[in-house]
C-alpha positions in Angstrom: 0.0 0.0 0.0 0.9 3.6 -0.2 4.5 4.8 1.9 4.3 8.7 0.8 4.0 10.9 3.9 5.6 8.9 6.5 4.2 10.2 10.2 4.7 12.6 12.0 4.7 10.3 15.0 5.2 7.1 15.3 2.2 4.8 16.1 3.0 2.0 18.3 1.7 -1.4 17.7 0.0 -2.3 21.0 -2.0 1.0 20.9 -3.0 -0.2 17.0 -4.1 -3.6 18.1 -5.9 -2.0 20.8 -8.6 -0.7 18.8 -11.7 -2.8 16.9 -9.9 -4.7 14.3 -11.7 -6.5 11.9 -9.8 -9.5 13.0 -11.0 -9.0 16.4 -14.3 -7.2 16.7 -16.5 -8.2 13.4 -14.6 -11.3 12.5 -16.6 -10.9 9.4 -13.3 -11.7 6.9 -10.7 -13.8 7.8 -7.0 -12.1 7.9 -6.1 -14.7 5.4 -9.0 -13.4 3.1 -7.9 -9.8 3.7 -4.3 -11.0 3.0 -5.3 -12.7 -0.5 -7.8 -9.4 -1.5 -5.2 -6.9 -0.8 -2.3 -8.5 -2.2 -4.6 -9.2 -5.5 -6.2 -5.7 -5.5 -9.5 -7.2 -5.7 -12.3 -4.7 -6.3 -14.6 -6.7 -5.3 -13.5 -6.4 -1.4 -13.2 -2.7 -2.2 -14.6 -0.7 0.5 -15.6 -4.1 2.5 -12.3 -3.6 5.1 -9.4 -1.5 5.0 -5.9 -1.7 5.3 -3.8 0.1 8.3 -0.3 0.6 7.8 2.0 0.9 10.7 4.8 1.5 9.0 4.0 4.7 7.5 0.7 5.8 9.8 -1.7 5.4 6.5 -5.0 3.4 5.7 -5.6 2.3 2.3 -8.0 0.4 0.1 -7.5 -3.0 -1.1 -7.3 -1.7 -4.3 -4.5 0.7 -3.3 -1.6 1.0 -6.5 1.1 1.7 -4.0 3.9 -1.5 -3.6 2.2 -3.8 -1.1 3.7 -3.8 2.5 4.8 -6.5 4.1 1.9 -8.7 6.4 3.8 -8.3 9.7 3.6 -4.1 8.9 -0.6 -4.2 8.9 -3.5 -4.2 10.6 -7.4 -5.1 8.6 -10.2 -2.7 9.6 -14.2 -3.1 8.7 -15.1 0.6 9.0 -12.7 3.8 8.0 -13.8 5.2 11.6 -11.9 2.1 13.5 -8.7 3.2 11.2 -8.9 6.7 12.0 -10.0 5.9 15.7 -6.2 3.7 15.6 -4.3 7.0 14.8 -4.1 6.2 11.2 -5.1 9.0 8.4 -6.2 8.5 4.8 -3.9 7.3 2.1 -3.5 10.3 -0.8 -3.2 7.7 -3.4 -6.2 5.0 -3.0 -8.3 7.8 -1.3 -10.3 5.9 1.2 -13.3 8.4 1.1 -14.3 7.2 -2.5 -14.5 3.2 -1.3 -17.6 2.2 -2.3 -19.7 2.1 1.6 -19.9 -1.4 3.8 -22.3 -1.3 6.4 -22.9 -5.0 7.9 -25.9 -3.7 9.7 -27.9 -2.9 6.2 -30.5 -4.9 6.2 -31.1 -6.5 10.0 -33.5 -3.3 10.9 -31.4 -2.2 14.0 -31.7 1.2 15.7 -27.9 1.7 15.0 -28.7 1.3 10.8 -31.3 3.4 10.8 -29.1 6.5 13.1 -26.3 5.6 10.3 -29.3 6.7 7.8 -30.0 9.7 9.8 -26.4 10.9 10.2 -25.6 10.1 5.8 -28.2 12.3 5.8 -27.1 15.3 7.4 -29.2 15.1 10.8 -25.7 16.4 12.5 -24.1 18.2 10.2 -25.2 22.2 9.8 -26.5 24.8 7.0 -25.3 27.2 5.1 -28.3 29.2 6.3 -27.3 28.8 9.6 -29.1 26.5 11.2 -27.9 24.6 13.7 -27.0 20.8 13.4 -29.4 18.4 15.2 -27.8 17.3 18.7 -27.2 13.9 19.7 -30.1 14.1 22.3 -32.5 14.8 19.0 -31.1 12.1 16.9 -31.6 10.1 19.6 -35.7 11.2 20.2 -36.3 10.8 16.1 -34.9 7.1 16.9 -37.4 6.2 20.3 -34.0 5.8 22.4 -32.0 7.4 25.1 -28.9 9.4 23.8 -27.0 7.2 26.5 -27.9 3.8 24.9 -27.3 5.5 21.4 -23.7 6.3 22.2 -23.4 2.5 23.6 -24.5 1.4 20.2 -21.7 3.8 18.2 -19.2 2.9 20.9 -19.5 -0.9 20.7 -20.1 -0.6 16.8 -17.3 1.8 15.9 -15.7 2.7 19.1 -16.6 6.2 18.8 -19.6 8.1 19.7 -22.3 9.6 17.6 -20.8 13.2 17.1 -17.2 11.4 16.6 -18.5 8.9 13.8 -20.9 12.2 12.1 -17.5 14.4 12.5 -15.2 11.9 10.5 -18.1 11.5 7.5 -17.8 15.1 6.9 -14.5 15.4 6.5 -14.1 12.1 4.8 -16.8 13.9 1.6 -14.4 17.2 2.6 -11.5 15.2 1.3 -13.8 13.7 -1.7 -14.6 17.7 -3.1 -11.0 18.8 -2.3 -9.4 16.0 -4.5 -12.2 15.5 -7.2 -13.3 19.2 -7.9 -12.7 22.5 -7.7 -14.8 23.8 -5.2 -14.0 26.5 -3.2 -12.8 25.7 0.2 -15.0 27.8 1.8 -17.9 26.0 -0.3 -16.7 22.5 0.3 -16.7 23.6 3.8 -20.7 24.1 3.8 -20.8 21.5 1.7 -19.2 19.0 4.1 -21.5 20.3 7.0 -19.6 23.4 8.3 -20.8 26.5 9.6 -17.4 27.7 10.8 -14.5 27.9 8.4 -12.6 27.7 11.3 -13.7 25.0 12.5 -13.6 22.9 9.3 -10.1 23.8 9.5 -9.1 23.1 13.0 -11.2 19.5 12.6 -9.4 18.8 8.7 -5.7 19.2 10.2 -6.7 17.9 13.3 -8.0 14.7 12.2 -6.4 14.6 8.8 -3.2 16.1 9.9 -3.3 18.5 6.3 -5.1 21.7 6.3 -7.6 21.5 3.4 -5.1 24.0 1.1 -2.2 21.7 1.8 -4.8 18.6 0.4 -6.1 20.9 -2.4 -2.3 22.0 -3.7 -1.3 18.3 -3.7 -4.6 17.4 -6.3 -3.8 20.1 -8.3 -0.5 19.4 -8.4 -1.4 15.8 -9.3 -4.2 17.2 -11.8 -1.8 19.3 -13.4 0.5 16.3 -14.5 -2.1 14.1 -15.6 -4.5 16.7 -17.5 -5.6 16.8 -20.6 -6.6 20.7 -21.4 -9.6 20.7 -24.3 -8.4 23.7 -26.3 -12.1 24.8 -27.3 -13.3 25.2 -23.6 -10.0 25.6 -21.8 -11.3 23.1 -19.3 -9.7 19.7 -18.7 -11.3 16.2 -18.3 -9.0 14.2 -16.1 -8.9 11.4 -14.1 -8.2 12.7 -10.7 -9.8 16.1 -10.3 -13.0 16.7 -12.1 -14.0 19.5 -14.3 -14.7 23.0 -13.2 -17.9 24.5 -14.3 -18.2 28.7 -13.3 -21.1 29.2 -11.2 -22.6 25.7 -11.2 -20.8 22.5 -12.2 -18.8 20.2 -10.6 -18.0 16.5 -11.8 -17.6 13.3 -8.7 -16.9 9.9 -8.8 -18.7 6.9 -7.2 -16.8 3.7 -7.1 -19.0 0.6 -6.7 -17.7 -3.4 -5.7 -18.3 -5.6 -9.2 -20.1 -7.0 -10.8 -22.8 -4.7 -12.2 -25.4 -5.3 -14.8 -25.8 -1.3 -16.5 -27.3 -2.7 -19.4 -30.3 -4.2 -17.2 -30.5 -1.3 -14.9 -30.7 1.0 -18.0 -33.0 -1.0 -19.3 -35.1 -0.8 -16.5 -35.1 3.2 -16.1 -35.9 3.6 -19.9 -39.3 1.3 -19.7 -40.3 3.4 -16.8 -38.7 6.9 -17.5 -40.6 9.9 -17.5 -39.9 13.2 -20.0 -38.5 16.4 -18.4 -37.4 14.3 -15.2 -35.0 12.0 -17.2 -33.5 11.3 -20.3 -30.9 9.1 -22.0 -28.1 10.2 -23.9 -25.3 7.8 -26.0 -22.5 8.3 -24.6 -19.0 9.8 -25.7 -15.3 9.5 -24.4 -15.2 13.1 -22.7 -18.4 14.7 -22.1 -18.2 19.1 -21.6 -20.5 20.0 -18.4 -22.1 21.7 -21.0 -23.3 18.6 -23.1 -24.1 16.5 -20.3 -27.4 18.3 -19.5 -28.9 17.6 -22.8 -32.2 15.7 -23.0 -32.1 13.2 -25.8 -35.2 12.3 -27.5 -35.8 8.5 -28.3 -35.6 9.4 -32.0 -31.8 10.6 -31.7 -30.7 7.8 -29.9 -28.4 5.9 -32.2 -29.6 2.3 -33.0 -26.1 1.2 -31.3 -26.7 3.1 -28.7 -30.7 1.5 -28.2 -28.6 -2.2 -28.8 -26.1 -1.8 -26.3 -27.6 0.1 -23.0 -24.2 0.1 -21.6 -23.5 2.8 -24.3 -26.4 5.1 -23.2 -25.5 7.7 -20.1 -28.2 8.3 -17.4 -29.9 11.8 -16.5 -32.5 13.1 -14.2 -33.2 16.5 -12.5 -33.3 16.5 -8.6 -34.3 19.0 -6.1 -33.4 18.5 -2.4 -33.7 21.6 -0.3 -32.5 24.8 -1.5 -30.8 23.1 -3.9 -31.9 22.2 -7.5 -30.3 21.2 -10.5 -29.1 17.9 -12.8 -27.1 14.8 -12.6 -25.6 12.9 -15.7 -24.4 9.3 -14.6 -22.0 8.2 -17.1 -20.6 4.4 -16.4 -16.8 3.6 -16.7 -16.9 0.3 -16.2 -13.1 -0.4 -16.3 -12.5 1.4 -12.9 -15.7 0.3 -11.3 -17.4 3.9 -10.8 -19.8 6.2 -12.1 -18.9 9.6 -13.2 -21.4 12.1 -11.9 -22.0 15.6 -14.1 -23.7 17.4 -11.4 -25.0 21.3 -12.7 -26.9 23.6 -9.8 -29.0 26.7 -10.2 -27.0 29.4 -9.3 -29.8 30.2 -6.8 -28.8 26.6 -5.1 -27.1 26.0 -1.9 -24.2 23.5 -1.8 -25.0 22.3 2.0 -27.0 19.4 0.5 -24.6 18.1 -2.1 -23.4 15.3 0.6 -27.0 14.1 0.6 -27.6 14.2 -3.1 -25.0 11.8 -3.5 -26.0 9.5 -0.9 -29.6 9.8 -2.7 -27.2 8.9 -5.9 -25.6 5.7 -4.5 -29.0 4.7 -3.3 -30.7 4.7 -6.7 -27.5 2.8 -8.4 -27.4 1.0 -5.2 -23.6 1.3 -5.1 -23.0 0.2 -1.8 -24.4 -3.6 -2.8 -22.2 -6.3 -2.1 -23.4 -8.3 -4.8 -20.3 -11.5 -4.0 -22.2 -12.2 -0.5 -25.6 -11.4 -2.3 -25.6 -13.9 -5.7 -23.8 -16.3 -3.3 -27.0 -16.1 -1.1 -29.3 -16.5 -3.6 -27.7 -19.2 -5.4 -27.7 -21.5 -2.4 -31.4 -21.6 -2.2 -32.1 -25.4 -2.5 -35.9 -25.1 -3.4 -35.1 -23.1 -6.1 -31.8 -23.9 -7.9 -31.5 -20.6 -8.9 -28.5 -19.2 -10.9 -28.8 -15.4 -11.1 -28.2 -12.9 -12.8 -24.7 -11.6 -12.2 -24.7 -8.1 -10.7 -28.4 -7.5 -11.0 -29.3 -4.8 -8.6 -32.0 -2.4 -6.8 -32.8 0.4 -9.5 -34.0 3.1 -6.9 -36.7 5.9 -7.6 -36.0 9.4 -7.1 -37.5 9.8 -3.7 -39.6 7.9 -1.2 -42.5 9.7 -2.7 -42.1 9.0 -6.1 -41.6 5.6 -5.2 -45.1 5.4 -3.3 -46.9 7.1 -6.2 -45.2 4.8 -9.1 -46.8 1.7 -7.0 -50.3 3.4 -6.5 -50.6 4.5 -10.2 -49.0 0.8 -11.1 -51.8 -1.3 -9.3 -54.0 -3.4 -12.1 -52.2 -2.1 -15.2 -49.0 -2.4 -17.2 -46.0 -0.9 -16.9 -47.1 1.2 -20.0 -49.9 2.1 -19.2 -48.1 2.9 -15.7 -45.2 5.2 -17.2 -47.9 7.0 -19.1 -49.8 8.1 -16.1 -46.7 9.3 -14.3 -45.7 10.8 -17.0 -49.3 13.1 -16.9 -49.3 13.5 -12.9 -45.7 15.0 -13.5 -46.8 17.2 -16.3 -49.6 18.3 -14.4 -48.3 18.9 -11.1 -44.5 18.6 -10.9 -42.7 22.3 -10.3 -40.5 23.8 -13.7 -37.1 25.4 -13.3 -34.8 26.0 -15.8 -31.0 25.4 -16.7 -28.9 26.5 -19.3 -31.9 27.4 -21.6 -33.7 24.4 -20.7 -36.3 23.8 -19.0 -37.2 20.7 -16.8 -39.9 19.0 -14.2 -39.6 18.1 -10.8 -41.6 15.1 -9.3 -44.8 16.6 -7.5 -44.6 17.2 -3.9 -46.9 15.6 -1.3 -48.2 19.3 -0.9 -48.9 19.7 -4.6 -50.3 16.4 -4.6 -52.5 16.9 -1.5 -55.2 19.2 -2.9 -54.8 18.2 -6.5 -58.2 17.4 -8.9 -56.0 14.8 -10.4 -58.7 15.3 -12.9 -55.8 14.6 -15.8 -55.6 10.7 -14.6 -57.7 8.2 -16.2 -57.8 5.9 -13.4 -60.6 4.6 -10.7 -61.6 7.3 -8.3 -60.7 4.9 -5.6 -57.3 5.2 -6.3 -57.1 8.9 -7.0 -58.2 9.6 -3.2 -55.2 7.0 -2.1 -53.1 9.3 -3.7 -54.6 12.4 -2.1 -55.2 11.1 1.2 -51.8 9.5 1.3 -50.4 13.1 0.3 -51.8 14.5 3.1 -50.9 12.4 5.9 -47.2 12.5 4.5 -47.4 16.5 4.9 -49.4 16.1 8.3 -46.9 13.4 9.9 -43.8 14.1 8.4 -41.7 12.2 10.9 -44.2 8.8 10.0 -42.6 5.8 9.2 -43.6 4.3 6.0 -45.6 1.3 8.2 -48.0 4.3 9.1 -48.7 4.8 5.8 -51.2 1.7 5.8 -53.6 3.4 8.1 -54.3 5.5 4.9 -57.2 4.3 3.0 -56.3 2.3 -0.5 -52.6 2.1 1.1 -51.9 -1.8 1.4 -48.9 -4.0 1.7 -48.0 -4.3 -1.8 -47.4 -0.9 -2.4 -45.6 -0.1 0.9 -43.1 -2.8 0.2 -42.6 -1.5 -3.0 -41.7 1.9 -1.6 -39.3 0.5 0.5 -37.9 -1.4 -2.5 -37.7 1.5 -4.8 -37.6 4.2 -2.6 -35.8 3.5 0.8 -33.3 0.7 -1.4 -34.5 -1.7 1.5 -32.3 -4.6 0.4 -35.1 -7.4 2.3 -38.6 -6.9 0.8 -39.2 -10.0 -0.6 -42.5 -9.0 -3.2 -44.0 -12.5 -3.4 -47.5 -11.2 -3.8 -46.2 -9.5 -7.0 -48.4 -11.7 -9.6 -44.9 -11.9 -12.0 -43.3 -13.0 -8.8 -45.4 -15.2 -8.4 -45.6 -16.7 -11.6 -41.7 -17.2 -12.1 -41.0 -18.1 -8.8 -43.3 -20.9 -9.0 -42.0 -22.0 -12.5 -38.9 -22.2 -10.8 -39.7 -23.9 -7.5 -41.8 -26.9 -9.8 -39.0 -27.3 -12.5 -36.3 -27.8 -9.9 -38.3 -30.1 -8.0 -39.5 -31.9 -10.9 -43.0 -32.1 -9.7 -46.2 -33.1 -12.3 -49.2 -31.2 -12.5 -50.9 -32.9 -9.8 -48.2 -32.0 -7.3 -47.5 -28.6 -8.7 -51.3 -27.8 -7.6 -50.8 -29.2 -4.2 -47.9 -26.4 -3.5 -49.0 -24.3 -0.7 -47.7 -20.7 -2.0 -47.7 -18.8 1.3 -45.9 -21.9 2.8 -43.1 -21.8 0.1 -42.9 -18.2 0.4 -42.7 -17.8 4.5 -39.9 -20.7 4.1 -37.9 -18.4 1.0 -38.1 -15.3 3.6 -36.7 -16.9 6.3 -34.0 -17.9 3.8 -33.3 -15.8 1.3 -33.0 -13.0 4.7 -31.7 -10.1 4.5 -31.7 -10.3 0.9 -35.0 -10.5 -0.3 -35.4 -7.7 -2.5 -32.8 -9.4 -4.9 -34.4 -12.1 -5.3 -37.1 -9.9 -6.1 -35.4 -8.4 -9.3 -34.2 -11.6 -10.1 -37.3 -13.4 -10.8 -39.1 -10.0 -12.3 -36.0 -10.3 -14.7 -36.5 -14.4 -15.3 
């Protein structure tokens, strides 16, 4: 792994084994495992553990370029937070803060997931208007627990507390915007979470030991050898520091663990896509920030472009907060991440920019480890299943959108669906505009509320789900999505497909889903080799309760797996 920037002072051994090592705390990867992944650079452990080394005072990915060090000079760690937490800082070579995320607790439904959510999602980080960030007490009241038994979780879990573990995830996207665009520091600052530049700075060098100007000078000095200047622009598109857009552009990249299916994914967004909120374009070698905001018709989409999805880029306009604007997601598939165009309104406010890329990785569902995941569903015995290799959750835009794609889905196509979406967003979703174009936001649960709906051919029945549901969203904000079946016309179907689609809930196993149903029964005869007669004595919920309890906490892959059969 990386040896530039020896420390400063010298980390002893005992103090390193002291902390949680993976070896000794999650014991979720052998040291032998780690050994074989490291040495091999395997991106497919990317991200899953990381490497401290105590020769130098560094952490690095698995994927690191740097010589490997020798086994008797490192220590394996599950979570960046134990490396840091051991003394160790960030490699400026692998970059830790772009690993793809590894959270062992997706999935189980524990109070200590669901305050990870919280935190992602800027619950203790502050705004550029000033606001305040939320105090561990609150965090604590939105999750039903003390703030005592919430630092027991992040102590026994990271061996840190709340504020500790919030603190580091700033700084760790800090690092991200200082190497990967250029920001000013003062924006990546509120970007990150800060209201103080002060304090950004005392908690960078602290933590970091570099002051964000020392870390931006060594990526532009980096930049500057590796860039490639496009004479007609005067901007550069380069590898390790993205483009800089005046005003409202900024390039990131988001590395994911293979494999991944893009073509199926694509596929997926393009039968459901809806005009103004996305669009498709083929894609080219270097894209201007310019170009990568431009709709594409279906008509100018090249017929190798419409044969090969992996050729075709991904767009759709976003608006979280003050801040509104575009993201192109353009695939490299030969270093494992997605390459983000993101262009604001120059009206937007960067302090949400951490949480629009968590919203990012959540629709791509980045953060999948697909290895442990096709291993579980291949060993289901009443199946035989062989899946589809890196099949994934394609995510809606928000929890809302998801809800409302699910309501105006029930009893008809997903034609028929798309085409009503497409009306309730060209009715009722807000317009801004972007470098002379314009483009729709998905409705709001206000806008949605009061609505006539008049537009949607569909039963009355269902258009009062969608007000009614509107309106308890707006009147109990803080509801789970489990509330949301006291709402009449709101059953289990279409909550567990907004957790699916909307909340990326990786266990919601759809079995009432009629093509479910139909394929996974196929299946489940075929492999037994049953005739008719004992095909029609299969008890369905039986075989279904006993796939749950198996297929757990992976259920919503097996989902897309048999909706793709």
């Amino acid at each position: 792994m990386s040896t530039d920037r020896a420390s400063e002072s010298a980390i002893k051994r005992d103090e390193i084994d002291s902390v949680h090592s993976l070896e000794s705390s999650a014991g979720l990867l052998s040291a032998s495992i780690c050994r074989e992944a490291r040495m091999s650079r395997d991106p497919r452990f990317d991200g899953k553990f990381f490497v401290g080394v105590l020769t130098t005072g560094i952490y690095c990915r698995t994927v690191c370029p740097a010589v490997a060090p020798k086994e008797q000079n490192v220590r394996y760690f599950d979570s960046a937070v134990k490396a840091a937490q051991a003394g160790l800082r960030p490699c400026l070579r692998c970059r830790p803060d772009s690993a793809p995320g590894s959270n062992p607790w997706k999935g189980t439904g524990t109070t200590l997931a669901r305050a990870i959510s919280l935190i992602e999602a800027g619950a203790l980080a502050g705004k550029s208007s000033g606001e305040p960030a939320s105090t561990v007490t609150q965090l604590a009241d939105r999750l039903g627990i003390s703030s005592r038994y919430l630092n027991k979780l992040f102590t026994e879990g990271f061996g840190t507390s709340p504020k500790q573990y919030a603190l580091y995830r700033q700084l760790l996207f800090a690092k991200q915007l200082l190497h990967q665009t250029q920001l000013p520091i003062t924006q990546v600052a509120l970007a990150a979470g800060f209201n103080s530049i002060r304090r950004f700075n005392e908690a960078f060098k602290q933590t970091l030991q570099l002051t964000p100007t020392q870390l931006r000078k060594i990526a532009l000095t980096k930049a500057a050898k590796e860039q490639v200047i496009d004479s007609s622009t005067g901007f550069g598109e380069i590898d390790t520091l993205g483009e800089f857009v005046p005003h409202y552009g900024l390039t990131l990249y988001q590395y994911y663990r293979p494999p991944l299916d893009w073509a199926s994914q694509l596929a997926f967004y393009r039968l459901r896509a809806v005009k103004g909120m996305e669009w498709f374009t083929p894609q080219v070698s270097h894209p201007q920030a310019s170009d990568a905001v431009q709709i594409a018709d279906e008509t100018n989409v090249s017929a190798e472009a419409k044969a090969d999805e992996n050729g075709l880029e991904y767009g759709r306009c976003f608006a979280i907060g003050k801040m509104r604007g575009t993201v192109q997601i353009i695939h490299e598939p030969k270093l494992n991440r997605f390459k983000l165009a993101i262009a604001l309104t120059e009206d937007s406010a960067v302090d949400e920019l951490q949480l629009l890329v968590t919203e990012v990785r959540r629709i791509l569902d980045l953060d999948a480890d697909m290895q442990q995941i096709e291993q579980g569903l291949s060993t289901l015995p009443s199946l035989g299943l062989t899946p589809f290799s890196g099949l994934r959750i394609p995510g809606a835009g928000s929890l809302f959108e998801a809800v409302c794609r699910a309501i105006l889905g029930q009893q008809v196509t997903v034609v028929q669906a798309t085409k009503l979406l497409n009306i309730l967003v060209e009715a009722y979703g807000e317009r801004f505009s972007l470098n002379g174009r314009e483009y729709r936001l998905f409705p709001t649960p206000e806008a949605i509320r009061e609505a006539s709906l008049t537009e949607l051919k569909m039963p009355g029945a269902r258009k009062l789900a969608l007000n009614a549901l509107a309106a308890f969203i707006c009147e109990h904000p803080e509801a789970s999505v489990d509330d949301w079946l006291s709402v009449k016309g709101i059953g289990p179907w279409t909550i567990a497909y907004a957790k699916l689609r909307g909340l990326g809930d990786p266990n919601v196993f759809l079995h009432s889903d009629l093509i479910v149903k139909k394929h996974l029964l196929a299946l489940y005869i075929k492999n037994n080799k049953l005739d008719e007669t004992a095909a029609a004595a299969v008890s369905y919920p039986q075989l279904c309760e006993q796939l749950s309890q198996q297929i757990a906490p992976w259920g919503s892959y097996l989902t897309f797996q048999l909706w793709h059969q």
